[in-house]
MIMAR-524578 format. One record per residue (C-alpha): residue number from 1; residue in three letters; z, y, x. Coordinates in steps of 0.05 Angstrom, whole numbers. Layout:
N
resi NUM&resn ala&z Z&y Y&x X
...
END
This chain:
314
resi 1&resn unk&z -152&y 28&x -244
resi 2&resn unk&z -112&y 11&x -306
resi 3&resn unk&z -144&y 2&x -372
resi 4&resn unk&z -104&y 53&x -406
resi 5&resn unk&z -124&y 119&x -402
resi 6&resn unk&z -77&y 168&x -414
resi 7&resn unk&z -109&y 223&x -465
resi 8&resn unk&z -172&y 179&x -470
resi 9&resn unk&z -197&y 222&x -527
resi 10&resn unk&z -202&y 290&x -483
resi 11&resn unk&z -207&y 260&x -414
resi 12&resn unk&z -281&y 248&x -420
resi 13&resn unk&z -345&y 274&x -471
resi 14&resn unk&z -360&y 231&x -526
resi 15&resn unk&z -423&y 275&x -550
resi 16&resn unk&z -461&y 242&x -480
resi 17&resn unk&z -522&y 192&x -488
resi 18&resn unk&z -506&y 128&x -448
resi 19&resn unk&z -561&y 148&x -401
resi 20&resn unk&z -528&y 221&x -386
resi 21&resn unk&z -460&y 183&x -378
resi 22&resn unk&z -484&y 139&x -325
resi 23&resn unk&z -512&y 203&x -291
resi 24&resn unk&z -456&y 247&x -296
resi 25&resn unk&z -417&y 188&x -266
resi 26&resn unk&z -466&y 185&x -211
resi 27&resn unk&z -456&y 247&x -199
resi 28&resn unk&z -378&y 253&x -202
resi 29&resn unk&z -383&y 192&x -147
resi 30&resn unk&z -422&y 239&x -94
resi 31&resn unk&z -395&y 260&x -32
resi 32&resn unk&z -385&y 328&x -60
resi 33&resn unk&z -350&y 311&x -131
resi 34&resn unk&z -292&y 251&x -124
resi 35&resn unk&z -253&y 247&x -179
resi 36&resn unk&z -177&y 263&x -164
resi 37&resn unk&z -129&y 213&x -170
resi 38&resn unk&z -55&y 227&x -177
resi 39&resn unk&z -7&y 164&x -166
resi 40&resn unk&z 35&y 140&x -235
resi 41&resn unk&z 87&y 148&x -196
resi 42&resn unk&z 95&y 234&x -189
resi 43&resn unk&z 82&y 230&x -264
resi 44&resn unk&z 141&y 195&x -267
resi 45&resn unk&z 179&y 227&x -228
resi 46&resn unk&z 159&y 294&x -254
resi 47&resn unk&z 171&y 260&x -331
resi 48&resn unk&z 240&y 249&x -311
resi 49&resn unk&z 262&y 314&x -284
resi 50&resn unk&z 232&y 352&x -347
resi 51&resn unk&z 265&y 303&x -389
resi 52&resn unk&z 334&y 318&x -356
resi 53&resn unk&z 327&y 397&x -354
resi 54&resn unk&z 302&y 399&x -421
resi 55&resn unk&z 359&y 352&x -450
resi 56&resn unk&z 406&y 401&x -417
resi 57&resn unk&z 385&y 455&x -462
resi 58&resn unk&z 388&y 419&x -515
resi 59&resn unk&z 458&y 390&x -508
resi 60&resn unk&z 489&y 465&x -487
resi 61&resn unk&z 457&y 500&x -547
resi 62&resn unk&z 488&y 436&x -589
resi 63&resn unk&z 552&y 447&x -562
resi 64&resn unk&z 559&y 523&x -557
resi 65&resn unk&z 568&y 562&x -635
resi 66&resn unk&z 559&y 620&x -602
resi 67&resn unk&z 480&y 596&x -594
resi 68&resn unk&z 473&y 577&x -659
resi 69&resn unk&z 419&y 632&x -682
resi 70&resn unk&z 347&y 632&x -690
resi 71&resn unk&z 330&y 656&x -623
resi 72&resn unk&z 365&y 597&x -596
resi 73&resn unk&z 339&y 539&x -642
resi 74&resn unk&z 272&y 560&x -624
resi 75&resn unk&z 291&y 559&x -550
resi 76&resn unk&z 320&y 485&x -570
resi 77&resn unk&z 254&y 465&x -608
resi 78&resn unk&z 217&y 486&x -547
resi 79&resn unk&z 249&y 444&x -503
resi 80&resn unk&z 252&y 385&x -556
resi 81&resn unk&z 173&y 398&x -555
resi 82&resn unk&z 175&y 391&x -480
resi 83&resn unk&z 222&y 332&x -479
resi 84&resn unk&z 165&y 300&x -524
resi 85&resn unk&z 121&y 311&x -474
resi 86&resn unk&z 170&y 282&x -415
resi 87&resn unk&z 178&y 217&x -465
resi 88&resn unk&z 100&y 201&x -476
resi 89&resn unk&z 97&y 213&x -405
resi 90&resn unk&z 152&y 167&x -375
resi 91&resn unk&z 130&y 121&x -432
resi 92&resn unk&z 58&y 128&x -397
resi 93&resn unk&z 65&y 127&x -334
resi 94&resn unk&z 120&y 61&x -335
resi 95&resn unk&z 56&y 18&x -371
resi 96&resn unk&z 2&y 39&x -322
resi 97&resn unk&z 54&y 13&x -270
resi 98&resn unk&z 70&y -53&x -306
resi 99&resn unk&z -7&y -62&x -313
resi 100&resn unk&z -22&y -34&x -245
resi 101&resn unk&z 17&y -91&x -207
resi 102&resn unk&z 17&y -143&x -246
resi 103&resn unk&z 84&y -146&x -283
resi 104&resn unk&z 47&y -137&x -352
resi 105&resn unk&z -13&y -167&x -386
resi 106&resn unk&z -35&y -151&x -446
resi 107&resn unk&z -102&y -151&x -497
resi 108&resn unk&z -147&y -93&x -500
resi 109&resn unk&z -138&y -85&x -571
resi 110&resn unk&z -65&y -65&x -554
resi 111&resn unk&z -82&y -25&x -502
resi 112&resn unk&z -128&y 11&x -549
resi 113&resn unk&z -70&y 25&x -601
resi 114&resn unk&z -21&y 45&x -541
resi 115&resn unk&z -71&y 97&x -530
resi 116&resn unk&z -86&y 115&x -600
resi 117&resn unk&z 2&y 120&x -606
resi 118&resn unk&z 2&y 160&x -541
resi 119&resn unk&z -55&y 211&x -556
resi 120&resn unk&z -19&y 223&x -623
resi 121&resn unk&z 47&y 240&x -596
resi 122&resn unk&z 22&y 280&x -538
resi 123&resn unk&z -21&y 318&x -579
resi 124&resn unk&z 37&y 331&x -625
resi 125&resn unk&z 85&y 361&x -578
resi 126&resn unk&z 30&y 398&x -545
resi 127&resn unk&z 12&y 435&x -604
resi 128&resn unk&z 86&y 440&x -619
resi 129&resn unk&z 102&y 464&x -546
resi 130&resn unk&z 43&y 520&x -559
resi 131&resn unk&z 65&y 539&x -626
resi 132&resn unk&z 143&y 554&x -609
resi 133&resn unk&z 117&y 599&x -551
resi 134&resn unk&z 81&y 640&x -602
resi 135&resn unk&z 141&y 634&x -647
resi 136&resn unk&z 191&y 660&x -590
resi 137&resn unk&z 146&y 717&x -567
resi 138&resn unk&z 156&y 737&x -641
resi 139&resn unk&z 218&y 724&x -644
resi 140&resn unk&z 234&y 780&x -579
resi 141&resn unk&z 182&y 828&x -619
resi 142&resn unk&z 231&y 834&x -679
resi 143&resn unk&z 289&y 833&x -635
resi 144&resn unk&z 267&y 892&x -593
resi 145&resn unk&z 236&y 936&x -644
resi 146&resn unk&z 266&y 919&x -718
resi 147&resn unk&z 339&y 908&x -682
resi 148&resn unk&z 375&y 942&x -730
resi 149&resn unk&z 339&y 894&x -791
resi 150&resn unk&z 338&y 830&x -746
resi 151&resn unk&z 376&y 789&x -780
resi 152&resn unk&z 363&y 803&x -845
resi 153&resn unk&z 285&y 788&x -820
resi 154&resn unk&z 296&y 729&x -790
resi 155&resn unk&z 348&y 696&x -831
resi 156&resn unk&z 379&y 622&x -809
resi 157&resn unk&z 338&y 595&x -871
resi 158&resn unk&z 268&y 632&x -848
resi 159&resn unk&z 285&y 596&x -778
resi 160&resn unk&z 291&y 536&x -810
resi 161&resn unk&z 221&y 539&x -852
resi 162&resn unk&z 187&y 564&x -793
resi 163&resn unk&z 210&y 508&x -753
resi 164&resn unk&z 195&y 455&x -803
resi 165&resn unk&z 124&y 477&x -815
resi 166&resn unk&z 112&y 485&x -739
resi 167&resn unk&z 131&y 411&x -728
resi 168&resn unk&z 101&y 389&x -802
resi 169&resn unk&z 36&y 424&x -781
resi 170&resn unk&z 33&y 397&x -709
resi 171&resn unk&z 47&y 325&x -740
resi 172&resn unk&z -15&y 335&x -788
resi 173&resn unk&z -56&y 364&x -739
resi 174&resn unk&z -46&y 314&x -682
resi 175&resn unk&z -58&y 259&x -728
resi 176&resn unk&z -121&y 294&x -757
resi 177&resn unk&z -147&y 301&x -688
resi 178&resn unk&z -135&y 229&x -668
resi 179&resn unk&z -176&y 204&x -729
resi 180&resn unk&z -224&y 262&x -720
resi 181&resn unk&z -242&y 259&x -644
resi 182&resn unk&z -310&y 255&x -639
resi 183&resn unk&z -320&y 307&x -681
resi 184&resn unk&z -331&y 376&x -633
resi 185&resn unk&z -296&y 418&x -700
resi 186&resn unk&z -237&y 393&x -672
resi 187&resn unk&z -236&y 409&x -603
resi 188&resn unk&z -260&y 472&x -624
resi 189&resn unk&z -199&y 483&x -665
resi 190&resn unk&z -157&y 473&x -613
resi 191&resn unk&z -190&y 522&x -566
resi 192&resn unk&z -182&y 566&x -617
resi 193&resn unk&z -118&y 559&x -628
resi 194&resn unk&z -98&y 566&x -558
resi 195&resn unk&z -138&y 628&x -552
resi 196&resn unk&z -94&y 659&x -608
resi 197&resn unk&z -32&y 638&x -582
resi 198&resn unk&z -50&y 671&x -507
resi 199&resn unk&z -76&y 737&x -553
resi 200&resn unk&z -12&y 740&x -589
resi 201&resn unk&z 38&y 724&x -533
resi 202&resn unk&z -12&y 783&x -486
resi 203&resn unk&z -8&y 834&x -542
resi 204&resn unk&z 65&y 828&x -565
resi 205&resn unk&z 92&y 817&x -491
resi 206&resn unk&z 54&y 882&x -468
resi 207&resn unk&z 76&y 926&x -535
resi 208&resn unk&z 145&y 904&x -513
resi 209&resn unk&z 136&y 926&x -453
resi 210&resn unk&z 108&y 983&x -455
resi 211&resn unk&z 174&y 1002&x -513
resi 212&resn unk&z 204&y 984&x -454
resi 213&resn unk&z 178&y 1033&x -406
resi 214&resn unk&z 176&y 1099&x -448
resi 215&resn unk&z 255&y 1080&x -456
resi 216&resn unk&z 254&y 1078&x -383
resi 217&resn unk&z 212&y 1142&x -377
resi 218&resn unk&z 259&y 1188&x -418
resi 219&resn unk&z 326&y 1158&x -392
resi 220&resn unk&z 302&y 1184&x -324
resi 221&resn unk&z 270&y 1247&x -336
resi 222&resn unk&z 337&y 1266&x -373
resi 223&resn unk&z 387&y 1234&x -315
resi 224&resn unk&z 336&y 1245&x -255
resi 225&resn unk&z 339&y 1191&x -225
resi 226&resn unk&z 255&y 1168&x -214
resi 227&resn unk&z 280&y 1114&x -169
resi 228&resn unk&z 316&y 1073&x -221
resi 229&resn unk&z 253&y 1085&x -255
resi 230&resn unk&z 212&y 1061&x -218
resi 231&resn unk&z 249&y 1001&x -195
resi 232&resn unk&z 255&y 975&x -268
resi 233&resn unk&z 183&y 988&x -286
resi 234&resn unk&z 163&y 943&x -228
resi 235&resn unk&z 215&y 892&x -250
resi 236&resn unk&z 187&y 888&x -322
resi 237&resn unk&z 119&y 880&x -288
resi 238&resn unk&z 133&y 825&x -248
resi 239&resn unk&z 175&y 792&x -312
resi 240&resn unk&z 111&y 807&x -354
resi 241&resn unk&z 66&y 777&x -298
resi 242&resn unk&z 114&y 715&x -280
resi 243&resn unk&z 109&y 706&x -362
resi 244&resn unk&z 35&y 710&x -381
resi 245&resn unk&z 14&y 680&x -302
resi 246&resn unk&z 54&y 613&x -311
resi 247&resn unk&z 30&y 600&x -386
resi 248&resn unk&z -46&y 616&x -369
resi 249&resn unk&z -37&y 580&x -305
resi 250&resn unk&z -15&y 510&x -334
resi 251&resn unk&z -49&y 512&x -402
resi 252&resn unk&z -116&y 550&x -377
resi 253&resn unk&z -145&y 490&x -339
resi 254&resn unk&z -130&y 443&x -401
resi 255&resn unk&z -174&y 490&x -453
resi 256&resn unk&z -226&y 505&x -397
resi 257&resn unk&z -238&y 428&x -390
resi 258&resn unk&z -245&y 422&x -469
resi 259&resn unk&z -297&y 483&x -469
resi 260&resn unk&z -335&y 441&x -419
resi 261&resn unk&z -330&y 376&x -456
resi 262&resn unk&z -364&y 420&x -519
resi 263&resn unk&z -406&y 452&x -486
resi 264&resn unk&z -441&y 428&x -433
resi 265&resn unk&z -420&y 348&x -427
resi 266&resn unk&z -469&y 316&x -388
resi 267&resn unk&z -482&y 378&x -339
resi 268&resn unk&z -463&y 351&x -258
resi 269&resn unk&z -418&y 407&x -250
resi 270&resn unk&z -379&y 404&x -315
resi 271&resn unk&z -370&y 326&x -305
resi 272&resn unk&z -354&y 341&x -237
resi 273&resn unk&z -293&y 387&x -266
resi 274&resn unk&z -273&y 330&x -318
resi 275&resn unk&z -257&y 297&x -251
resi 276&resn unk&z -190&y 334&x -237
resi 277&resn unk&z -162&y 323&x -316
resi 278&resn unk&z -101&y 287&x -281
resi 279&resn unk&z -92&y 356&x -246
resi 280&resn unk&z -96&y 392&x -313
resi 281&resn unk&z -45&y 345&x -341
resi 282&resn unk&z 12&y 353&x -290
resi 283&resn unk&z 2&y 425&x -292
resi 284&resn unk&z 15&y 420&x -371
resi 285&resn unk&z 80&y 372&x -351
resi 286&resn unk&z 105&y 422&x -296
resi 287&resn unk&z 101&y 476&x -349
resi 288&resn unk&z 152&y 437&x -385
resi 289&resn unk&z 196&y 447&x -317
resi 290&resn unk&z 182&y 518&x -320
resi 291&resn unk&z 201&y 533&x -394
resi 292&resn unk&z 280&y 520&x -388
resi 293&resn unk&z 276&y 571&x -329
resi 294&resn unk&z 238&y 624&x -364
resi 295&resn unk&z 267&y 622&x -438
resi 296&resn unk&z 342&y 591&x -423
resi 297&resn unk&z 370&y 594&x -363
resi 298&resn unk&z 360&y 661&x -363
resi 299&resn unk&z 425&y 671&x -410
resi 300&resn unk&z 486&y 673&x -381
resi 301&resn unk&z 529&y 639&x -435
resi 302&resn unk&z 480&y 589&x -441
resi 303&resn unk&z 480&y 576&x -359
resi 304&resn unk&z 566&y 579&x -364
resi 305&resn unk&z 554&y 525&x -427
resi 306&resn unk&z 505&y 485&x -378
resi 307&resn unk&z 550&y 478&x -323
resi 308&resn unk&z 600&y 455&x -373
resi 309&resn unk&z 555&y 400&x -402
resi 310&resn unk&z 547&y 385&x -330
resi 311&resn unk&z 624&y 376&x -315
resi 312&resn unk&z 633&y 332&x -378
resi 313&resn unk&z 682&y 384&x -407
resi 314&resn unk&z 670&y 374&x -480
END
């Protein structure tokens, strides 16, 4: 194993006595609890592909006036969030390699500042990544129901403070929490925060929805066609479903290993759990895959501009 350890700061409990470290590390050693390993090189490989998709985006909503609008530039900032994540990652994952077979030596103090550089810029586009979900899901809640006052609502100028404080505040925070880490307030805030972000994104998705389905309703009870009807309500279900299901799915493990590191730290079948924090982490990176798919690719001038960025036709 390499000395650096990526997210060193939220891998393992710092609130643990020596002693009850020793244990818990006992006890992640037994023949029921082995700590997973996942080889540098599928986070590299995985950093690379959500680098390229991502940088896609990017470059089509660059290139294509027609996407110049809020919606998109908080579709962009997503995926610059995501490409953050990618970087760190590739950035990672090519050190532990160097390290790992020998093409690199270094000190442990530099090590230890790698990490403390690392942990600050994955925790900043994590928080970023989390923050312009929330802002997006917003974003479709004043699109659907205050259409008519959109864009005098969310004005290119609004976008553009939102945006700033979203990637000021992640900065601050990130950095905060680096300094901060052994301090449980911390972690706490972030649980916190994701909790709110997975309440708002639930509440505004469903209300949309559910707009969604009484327009439904009274479009078929006038033309009588139940059918259509029905066929569209189970279509916004699964879209609702494939929404909520992927962003619990890859940022639920994450928060679930921070509860544990609060709250019970030295307990066999918590540390047991901290075990599988690699698994946690590539979930997080393959939700940076997902993203493009669910909030981009989705629009059909922004595919046609994709496939243009593809062919070089600029």
């Amino acid at each position: 194993m390499s000395t650096l350890t990526p997210l060193r700061l939220l891998r393992e409990p710092w609130n643990a006595s020596k002693g009850n470290q020793s244990n818990a590390t006992v006890g992640t050693s037994s023949a029921w609890c082995q700590r997973l390993d996942i080889p540098n090189e599928l986070f590299l490989m995985l950093g690379l592909v959500s680098l390229a998709e991502n940088l896609l985006v990017v470059a089509a909503i660059l290139k294509n006036r027609n996407l110049h609008s809020p919606t998109y530039y908080f579709i962009c900032c997503l995926a610059v969030s995501d490409m953050l994540v990618s970087i760190t990652n590739l950035a990672e994952s090519f050190f532990l390699l160097l390290l790992e077979h020998g093409v690199l030596e270094t000190r442990a103090s530099v090590v230890h500042h790698m990490d403390n550089v690392i942990d600050l810029l994955i925790c900043s586009s994590l928080v970023s990544s989390l923050s312009f979900l929330g802002v997006i899901a917003v974003d479709r809640y004043i699109t659907i129901f205050y259409a008519l006052r959109y864009h005098s609502i969310m004005t290119l100028q609004r976008a553009a403070v939102t945006m700033a404080s979203v990637w000021l505040a992640s900065i601050i925070s990130s950095t905060i929490f680096v300094t901060y880490y052994c301090d449980n307030t911390i972690l706490l805030f972030l649980i916190g925060f994701f909790l709110f972000i997975l309440a708002l994104m639930l509440v505004l998705y469903i209300h949309i929805f559910a707009l969604a389905r009484h327009h439904l309703r009274s479009i078929s009870s006038q033309q009588k066609e139940p059918t259509i009807y029905r066929s569209s309500s189970l279509k916004g279900v699964v879209t609702l479903t494939i929404l909520l299901g992927v962003f619990f799915i890859c940022w639920g493990p994450f928060f679930f290993h921070l509860i544990l590191v609060v709250t019970c730290p030295t307990n066999p079948f918590c540390t047991c759990f901290f075990g599988y924090f690699n698994l946690f982490h590539i979930l997080i990176i393959c939700n940076s895959l997902i993203d493009p798919l669910i909030y981009a690719f989705r629009s059909p001038e922004l595919r046609q501009t994709l496939r243009e960025v593809i062919l070089c036709s600029w």
